[in-house]
N, C-alpha and C positions, 0 to 999 in steps of 0.2 A: 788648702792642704787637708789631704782626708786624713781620718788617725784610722790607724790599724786596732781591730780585736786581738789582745792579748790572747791567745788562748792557751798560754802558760799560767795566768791566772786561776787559783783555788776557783772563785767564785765564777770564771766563764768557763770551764772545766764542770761545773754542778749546773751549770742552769742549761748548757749543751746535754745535760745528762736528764734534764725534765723536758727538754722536749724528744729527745729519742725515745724517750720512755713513756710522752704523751700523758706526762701525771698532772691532775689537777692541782694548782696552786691556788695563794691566796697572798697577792700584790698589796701590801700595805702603804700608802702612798704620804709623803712628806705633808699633805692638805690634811690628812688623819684618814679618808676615807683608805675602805677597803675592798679590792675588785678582785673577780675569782677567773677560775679558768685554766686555758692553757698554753704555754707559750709556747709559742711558731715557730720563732727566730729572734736574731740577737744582731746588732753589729754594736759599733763603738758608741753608738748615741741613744738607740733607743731599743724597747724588746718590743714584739708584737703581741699582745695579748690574746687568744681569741674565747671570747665571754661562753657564759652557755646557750644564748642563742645564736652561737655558729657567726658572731659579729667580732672583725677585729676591731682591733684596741691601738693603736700606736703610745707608747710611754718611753718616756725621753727619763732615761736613767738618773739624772739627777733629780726628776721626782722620784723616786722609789726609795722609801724607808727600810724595807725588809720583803725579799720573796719568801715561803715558807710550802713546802707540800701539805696540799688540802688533806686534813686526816679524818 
């Protein structure tokens, strides 16, 4: 059974809003490490990262501590 993207959610509502906007982020991840970039896409499970050398990322949501726009 698939789940469905809420996308009545605050938080899937802001992060559809950084990749329309194509804004650099900064993925802080449950491990501590921290990866940058920009997000692709989203579904229920995971975001797509893509780094700054143009390489995606796959990240399964319950690793993700905090996304934050790169300032």
């Amino acid at each position: 059974m698939a789940l469905e993207l809420d996308t009545g959610l605050p938080s899937t509502r802001q992060i559809q809003t950084m990749i329309r906007e194509e804004k650099d982020v900064e993925m802080k991840l449950t491990t501590g490490d921290v990866v940058a970039g920009k997000v692709r896409w989203q579904d229920s499970q995971c975001v797509c990262l893509i780094d700054p050398e143009d390489q995606p990322m796959i990240v399964w949501r319950q690793a993700i501590a905090f996304i934050r726009p790169k300032l």
